[in-house]
SEFIDO-504046 format. One record per residue (C-alpha): residue number from 0; residue in one letter; x, y, z. Coordinates in pm, 1 decimal, decimal comma. Layout:
# SEFIDO-504046
@i NUM&aa A&xx X&yy Y&zz Z
...
END
This chain:
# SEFIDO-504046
@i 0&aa X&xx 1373,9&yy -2669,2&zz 1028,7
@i 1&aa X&xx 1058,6&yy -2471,3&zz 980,8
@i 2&aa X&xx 1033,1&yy -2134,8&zz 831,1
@i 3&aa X&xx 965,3&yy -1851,7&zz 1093,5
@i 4&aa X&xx 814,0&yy -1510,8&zz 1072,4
@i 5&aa X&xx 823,3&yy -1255,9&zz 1302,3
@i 6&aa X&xx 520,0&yy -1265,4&zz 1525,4
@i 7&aa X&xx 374,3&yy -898,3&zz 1467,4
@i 8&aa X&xx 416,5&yy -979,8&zz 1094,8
@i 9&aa X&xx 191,8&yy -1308,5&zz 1168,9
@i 10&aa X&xx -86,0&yy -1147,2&zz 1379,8
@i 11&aa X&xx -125,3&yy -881,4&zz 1091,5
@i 12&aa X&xx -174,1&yy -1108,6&zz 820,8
@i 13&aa X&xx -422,6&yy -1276,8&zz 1105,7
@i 14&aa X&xx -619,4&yy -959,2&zz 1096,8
@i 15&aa X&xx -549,9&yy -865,8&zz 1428,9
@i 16&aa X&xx -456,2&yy -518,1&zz 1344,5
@i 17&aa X&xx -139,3&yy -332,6&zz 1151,3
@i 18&aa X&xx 177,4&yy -422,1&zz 1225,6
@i 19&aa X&xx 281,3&yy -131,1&zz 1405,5
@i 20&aa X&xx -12,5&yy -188,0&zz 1672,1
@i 21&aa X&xx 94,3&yy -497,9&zz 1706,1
@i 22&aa X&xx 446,3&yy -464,1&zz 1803,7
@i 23&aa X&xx 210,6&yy -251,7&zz 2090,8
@i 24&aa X&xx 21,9&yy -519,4&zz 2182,5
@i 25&aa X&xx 337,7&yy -741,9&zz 2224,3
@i 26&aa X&xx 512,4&yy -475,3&zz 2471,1
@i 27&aa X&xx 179,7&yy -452,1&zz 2655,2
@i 28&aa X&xx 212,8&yy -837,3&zz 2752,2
@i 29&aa X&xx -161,2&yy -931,1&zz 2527,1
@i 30&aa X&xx 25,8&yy -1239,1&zz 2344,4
@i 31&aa X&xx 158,0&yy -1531,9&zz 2391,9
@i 32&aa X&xx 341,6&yy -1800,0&zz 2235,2
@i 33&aa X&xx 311,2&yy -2162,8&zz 2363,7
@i 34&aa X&xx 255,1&yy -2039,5&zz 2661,0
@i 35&aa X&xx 428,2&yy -1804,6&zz 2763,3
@i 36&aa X&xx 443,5&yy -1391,6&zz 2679,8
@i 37&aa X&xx 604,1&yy -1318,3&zz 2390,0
@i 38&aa X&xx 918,6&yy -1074,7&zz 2286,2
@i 39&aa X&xx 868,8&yy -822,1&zz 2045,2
@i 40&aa X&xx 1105,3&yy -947,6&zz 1747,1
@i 41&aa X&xx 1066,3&yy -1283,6&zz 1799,0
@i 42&aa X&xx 990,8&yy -1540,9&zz 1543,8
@i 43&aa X&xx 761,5&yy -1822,1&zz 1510,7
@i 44&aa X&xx 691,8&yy -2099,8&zz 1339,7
@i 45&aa X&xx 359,4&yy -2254,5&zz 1197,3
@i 46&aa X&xx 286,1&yy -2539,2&zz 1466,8
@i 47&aa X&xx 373,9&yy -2275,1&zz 1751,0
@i 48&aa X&xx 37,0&yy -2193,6&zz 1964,1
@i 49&aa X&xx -29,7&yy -1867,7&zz 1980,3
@i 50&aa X&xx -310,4&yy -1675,8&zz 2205,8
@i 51&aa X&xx -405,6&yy -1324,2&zz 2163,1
@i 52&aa X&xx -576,9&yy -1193,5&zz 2512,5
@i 53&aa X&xx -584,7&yy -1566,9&zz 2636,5
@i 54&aa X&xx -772,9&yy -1657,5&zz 2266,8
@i 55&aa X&xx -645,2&yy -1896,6&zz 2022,7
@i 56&aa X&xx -505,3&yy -1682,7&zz 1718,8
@i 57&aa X&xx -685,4&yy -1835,5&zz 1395,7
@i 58&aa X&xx -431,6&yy -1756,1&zz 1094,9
@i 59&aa X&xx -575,6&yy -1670,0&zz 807,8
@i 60&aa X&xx -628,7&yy -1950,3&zz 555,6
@i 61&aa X&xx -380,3&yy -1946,6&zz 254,7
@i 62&aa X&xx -661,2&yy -2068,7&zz 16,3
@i 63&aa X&xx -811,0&yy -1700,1&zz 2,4
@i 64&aa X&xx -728,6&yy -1389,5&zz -50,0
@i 65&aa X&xx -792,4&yy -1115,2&zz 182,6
@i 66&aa X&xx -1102,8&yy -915,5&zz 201,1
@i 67&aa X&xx -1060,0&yy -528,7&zz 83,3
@i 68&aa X&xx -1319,5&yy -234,1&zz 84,1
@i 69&aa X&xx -1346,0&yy 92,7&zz -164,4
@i 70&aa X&xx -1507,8&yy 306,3&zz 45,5
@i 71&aa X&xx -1596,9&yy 657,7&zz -61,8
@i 72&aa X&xx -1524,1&yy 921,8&zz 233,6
@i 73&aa X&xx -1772,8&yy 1211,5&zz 304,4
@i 74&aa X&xx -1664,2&yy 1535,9&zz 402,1
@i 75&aa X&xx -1718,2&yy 1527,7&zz 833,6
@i 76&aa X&xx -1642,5&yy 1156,1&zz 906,6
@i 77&aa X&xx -1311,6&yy 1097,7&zz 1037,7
@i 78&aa X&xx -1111,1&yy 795,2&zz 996,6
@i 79&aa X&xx -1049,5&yy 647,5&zz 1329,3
@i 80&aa X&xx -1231,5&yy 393,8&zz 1533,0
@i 81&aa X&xx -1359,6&yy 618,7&zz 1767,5
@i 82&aa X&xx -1401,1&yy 975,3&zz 1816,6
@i 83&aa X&xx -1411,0&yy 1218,0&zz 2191,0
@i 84&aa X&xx -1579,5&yy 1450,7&zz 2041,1
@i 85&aa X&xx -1894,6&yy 1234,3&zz 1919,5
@i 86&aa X&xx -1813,9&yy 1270,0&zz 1536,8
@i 87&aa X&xx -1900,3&yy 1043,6&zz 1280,0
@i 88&aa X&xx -1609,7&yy 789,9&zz 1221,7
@i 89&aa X&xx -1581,4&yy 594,6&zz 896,5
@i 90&aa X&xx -1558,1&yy 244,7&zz 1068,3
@i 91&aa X&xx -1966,4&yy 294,9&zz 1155,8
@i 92&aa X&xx -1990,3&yy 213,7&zz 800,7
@i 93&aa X&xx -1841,4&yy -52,4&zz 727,5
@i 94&aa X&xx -1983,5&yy -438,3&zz 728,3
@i 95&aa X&xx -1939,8&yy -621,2&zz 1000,7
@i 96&aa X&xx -1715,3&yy -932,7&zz 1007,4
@i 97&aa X&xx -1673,5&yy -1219,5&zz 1176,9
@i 98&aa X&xx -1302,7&yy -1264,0&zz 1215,3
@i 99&aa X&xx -1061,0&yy -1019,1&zz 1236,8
@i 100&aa X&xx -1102,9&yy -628,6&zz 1137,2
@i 101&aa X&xx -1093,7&yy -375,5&zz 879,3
@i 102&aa X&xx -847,3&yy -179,8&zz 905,7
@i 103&aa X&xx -803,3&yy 96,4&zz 722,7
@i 104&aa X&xx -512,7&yy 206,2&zz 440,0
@i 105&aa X&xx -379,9&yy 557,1&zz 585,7
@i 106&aa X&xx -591,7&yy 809,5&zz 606,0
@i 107&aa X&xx -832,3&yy 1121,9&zz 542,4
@i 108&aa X&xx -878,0&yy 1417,0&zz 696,0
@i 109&aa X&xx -1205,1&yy 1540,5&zz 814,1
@i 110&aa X&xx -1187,3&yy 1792,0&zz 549,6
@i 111&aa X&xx -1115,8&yy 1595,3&zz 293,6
@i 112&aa X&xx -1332,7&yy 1334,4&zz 95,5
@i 113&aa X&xx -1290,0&yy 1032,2&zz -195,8
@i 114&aa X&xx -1126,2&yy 669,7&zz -203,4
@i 115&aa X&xx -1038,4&yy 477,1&zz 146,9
@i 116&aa X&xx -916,6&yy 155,2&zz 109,6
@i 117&aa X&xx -982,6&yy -127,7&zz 426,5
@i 118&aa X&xx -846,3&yy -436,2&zz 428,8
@i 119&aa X&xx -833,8&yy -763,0&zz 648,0
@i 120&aa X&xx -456,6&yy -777,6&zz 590,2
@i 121&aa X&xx -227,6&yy -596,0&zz 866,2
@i 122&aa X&xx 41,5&yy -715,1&zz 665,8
@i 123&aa X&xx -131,5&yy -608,0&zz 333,5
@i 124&aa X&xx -202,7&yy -255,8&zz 479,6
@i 125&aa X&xx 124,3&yy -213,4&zz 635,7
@i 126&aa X&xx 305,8&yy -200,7&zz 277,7
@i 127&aa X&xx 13,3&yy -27,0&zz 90,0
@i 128&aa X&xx 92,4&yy 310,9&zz 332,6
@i 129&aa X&xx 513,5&yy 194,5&zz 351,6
@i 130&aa X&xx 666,9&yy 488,2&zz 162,6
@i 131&aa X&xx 985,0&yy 221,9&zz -0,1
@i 132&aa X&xx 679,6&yy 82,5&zz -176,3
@i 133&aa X&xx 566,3&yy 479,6&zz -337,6
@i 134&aa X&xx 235,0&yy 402,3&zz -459,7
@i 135&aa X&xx 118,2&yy 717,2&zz -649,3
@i 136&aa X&xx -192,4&yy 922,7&zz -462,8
@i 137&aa X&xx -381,4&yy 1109,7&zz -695,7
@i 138&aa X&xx -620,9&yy 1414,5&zz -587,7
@i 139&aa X&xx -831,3&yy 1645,5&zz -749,5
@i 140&aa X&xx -812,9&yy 2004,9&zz -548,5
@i 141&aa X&xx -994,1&yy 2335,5&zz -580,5
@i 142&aa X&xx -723,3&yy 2576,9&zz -472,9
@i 143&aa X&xx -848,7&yy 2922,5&zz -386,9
@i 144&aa X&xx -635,2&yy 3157,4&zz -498,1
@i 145&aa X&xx -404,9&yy 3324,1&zz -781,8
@i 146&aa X&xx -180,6&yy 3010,7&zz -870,2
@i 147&aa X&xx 99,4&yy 3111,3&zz -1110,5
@i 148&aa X&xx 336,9&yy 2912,7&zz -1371,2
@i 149&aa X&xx 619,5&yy 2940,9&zz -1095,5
@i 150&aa X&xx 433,7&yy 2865,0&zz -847,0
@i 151&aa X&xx 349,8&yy 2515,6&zz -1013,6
@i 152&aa X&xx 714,0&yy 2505,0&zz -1127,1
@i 153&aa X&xx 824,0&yy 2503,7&zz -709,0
@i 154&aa X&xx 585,4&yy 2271,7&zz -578,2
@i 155&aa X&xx 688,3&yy 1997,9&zz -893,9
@i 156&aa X&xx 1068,5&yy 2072,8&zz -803,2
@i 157&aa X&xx 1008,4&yy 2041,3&zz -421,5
@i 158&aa X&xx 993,3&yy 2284,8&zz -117,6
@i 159&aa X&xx 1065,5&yy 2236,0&zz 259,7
@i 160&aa X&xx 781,0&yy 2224,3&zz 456,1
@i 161&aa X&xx 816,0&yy 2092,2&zz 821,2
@i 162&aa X&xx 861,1&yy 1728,1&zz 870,8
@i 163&aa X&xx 1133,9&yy 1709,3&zz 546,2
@i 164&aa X&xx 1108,4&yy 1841,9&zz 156,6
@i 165&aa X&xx 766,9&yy 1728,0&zz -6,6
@i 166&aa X&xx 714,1&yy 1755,4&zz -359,2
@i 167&aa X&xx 413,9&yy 1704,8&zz -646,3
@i 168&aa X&xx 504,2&yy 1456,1&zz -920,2
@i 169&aa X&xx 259,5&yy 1593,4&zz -1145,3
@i 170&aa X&xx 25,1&yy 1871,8&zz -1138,5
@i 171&aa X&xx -280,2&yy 1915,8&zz -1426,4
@i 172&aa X&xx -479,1&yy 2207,8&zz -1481,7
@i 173&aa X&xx -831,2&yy 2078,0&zz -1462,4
@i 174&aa X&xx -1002,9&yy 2408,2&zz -1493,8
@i 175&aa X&xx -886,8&yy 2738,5&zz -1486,2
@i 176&aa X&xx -946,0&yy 2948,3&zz -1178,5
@i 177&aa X&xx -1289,8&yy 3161,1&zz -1195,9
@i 178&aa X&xx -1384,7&yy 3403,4&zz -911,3
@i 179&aa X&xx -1012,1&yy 3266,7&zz -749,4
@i 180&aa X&xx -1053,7&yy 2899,9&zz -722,8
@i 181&aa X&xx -936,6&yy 2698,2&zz -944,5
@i 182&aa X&xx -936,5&yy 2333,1&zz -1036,9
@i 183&aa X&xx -656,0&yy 2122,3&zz -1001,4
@i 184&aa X&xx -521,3&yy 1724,2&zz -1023,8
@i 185&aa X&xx -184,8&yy 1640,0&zz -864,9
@i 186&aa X&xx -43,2&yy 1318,6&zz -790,7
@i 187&aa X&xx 230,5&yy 1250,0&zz -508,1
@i 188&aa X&xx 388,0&yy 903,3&zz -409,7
@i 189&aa X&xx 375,6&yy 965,4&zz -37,1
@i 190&aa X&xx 112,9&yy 1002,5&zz 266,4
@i 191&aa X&xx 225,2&yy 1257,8&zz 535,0
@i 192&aa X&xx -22,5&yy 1400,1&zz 725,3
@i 193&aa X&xx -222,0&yy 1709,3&zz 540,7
@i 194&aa X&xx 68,0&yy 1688,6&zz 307,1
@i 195&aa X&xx -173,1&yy 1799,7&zz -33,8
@i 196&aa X&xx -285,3&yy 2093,6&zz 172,6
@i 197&aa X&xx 83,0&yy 2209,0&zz 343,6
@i 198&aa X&xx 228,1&yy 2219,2&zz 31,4
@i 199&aa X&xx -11,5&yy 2440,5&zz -177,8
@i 200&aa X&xx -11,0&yy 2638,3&zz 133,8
@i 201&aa X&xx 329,1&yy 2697,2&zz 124,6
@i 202&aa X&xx 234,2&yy 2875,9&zz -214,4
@i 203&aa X&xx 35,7&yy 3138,7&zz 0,5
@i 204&aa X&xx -294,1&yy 3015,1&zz -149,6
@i 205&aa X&xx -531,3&yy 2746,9&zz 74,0
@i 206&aa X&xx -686,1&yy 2425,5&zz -25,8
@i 207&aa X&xx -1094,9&yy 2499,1&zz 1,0
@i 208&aa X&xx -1145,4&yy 2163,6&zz -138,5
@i 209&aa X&xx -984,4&yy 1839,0&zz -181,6
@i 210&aa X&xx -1058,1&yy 1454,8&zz -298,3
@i 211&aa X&xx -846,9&yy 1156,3&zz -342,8
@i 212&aa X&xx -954,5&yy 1009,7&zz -651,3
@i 213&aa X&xx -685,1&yy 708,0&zz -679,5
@i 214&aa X&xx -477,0&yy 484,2&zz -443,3
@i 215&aa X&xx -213,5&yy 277,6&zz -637,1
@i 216&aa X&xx -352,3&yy 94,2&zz -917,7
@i 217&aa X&xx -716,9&yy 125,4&zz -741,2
@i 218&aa X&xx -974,1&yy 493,9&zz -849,9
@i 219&aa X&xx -1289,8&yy 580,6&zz -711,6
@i 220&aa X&xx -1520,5&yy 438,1&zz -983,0
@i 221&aa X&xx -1719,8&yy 727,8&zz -1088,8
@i 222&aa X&xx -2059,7&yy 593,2&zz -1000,9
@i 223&aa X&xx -1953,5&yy 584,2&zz -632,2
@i 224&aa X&xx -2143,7&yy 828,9&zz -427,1
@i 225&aa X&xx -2029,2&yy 990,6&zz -118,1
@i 226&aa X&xx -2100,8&yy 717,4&zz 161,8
@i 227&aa X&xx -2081,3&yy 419,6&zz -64,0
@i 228&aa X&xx -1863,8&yy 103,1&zz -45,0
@i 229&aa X&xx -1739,0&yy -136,1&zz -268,2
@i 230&aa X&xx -1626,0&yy -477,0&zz -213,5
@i 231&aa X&xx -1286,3&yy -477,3&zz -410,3
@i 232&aa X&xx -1289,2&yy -796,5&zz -673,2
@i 233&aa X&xx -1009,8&yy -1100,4&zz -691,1
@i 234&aa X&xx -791,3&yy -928,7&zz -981,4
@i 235&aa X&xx -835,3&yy -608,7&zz -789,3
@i 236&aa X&xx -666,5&yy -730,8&zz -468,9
@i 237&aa X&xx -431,6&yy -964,3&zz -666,8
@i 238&aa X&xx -263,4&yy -604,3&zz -829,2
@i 239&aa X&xx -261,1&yy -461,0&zz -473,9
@i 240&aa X&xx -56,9&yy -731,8&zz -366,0
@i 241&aa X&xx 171,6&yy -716,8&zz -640,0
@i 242&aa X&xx 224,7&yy -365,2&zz -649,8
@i 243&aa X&xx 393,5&yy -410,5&zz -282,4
@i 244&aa X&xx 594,3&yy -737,1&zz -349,4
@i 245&aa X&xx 349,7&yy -965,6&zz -168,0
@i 246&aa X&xx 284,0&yy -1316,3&zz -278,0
@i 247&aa X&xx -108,1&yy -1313,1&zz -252,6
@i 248&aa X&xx -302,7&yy -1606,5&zz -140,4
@i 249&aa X&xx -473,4&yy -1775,6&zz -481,0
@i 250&aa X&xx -791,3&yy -1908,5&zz -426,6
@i 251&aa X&xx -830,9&yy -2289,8&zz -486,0
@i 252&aa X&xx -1161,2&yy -2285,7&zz -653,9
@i 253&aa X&xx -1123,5&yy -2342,9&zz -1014,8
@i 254&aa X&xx -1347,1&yy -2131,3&zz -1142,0
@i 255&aa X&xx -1212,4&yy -1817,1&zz -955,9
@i 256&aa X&xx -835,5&yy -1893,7&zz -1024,9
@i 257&aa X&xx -966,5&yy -1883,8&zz -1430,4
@i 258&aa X&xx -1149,6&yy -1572,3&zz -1383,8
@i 259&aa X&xx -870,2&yy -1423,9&zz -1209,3
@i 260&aa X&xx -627,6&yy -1535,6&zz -1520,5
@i 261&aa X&xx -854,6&yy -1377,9&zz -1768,5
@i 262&aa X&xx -850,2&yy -1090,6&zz -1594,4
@i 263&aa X&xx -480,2&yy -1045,3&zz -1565,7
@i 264&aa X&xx -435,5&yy -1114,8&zz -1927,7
@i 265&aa X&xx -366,9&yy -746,1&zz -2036,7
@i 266&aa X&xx -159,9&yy -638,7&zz -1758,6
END
């Protein structure tokens, strides 16, 4: 018998979109599987014929790996694909591709600037932002206000903000504070919404400036300007994958699959 998948699973790795929007698209009647519209939850196999919109869905090939983006976010550009109110959204930046879409790994807030990852992968993307996976986000914040030794002491043991108990893992003193901001770098293994902010917040001081500065085993390069993008390389992608239990797709091509050995060698 052939292996199945489930079908949202399937059109993610296609590049259709995340998983999550897919398991929409399924309810909304948009795909169908030899024929006829599909269940959400069902599985499929390889030879099954699958149409998105009445379009043949072209899986991605297994011979390469999927396509990822380092973007560096200004401040004023939010990150969705469109915007009411006629702001600037990061997906106007972005390359345009052929097949598929880039979809982008969580999120930033208006407010706040640094590293964006975009991918290809649905699937990819879906476990890079899954909290069982707890990829460590690391920011550096300017936090105006007086910010004491206890103070630092709660927000490392944890305190309840609204949606559950959030915590720092680690929080460096990058510079201490002159005329009441200082400089911060804090690291957390989760992504809830405006979660850096809430919890210094909860501190009674405010957040007057914030950047993400690493993503998992991915940083902003320090040569990246606001605005810039960076087409991640094989072994970059290949530690992605790993780093959320995902087999990734080895190139064929000789000559990549050694440089991608040689640069694994030290991990």
């Amino acid at each position: 018998m052939s292996e199945t998948e489930k079908l949202q699973k399937v059109l993610a790795r296609a590049g259709m979109g995340s998983r999550r929007q897919m398991e929409h698209w399924i309810r909304d009647g948009r795909i169908r599987v030899n024929g006829r519209i599909a269940r959400l939850g069902e599985r499929v196999a390889p030879r099954m014929q699958i149409t998105v919109d009445g379009r043949p869905l072209r899986r991605r090939s297994l011979s390469g790996l999927p396509r990822m983006l380092l973007y560096h976010k200004p401040v004023g550009v939010v990150t969705t694909r469109s915007d009411p109110a006629g702001r600037p959204t990061v997906f106007q930046h972005l390359p345009r591709i052929k097949k598929g879409r880039w979809i982008a790994v969580g999120r930033l807030d208006i407010n706040t600037c640094g590293l964006l990852l975009f991918t290809t992968d649905g699937e990819l993307a879906n476990r890079l932002m899954h909290p069982s996976f707890r990829l460590v986000r690391e920011y550096a914040v300017r936090v105006y206000g007086e910010v004491t030794a206890e103070m630092i002491t709660r927000l490392q043991q944890g305190v309840e903000l609204e949606d559950g108990r959030g915590a720092f893992d680690r929080i460096e003193v990058l510079c201490e504070a002159q005329a009441a901001n200082g400089w911060y770098r804090v690291s957390l293994a989760e992504g809830r919404r405006r979660e850096v902010r809430r919890l210094w917040e909860s501190q009674g001081v405010r957040v007057s400036r914030l950047i993400r500065l690493r993503y998992g085993p991915v940083r902003l390069p320090p040569g990246l300007r606001q605005g810039q993008i960076r087409k991640l390389g094989p072994a970059e992608i290949v530690r992605l994958c790993r780093a959320v239990d995902l087999d990734p797709a080895w190139p064929k091509q000789q000559a990549c699959t050694r440089r991608l050995s040689e640069a694994l060698k030290n991990e």
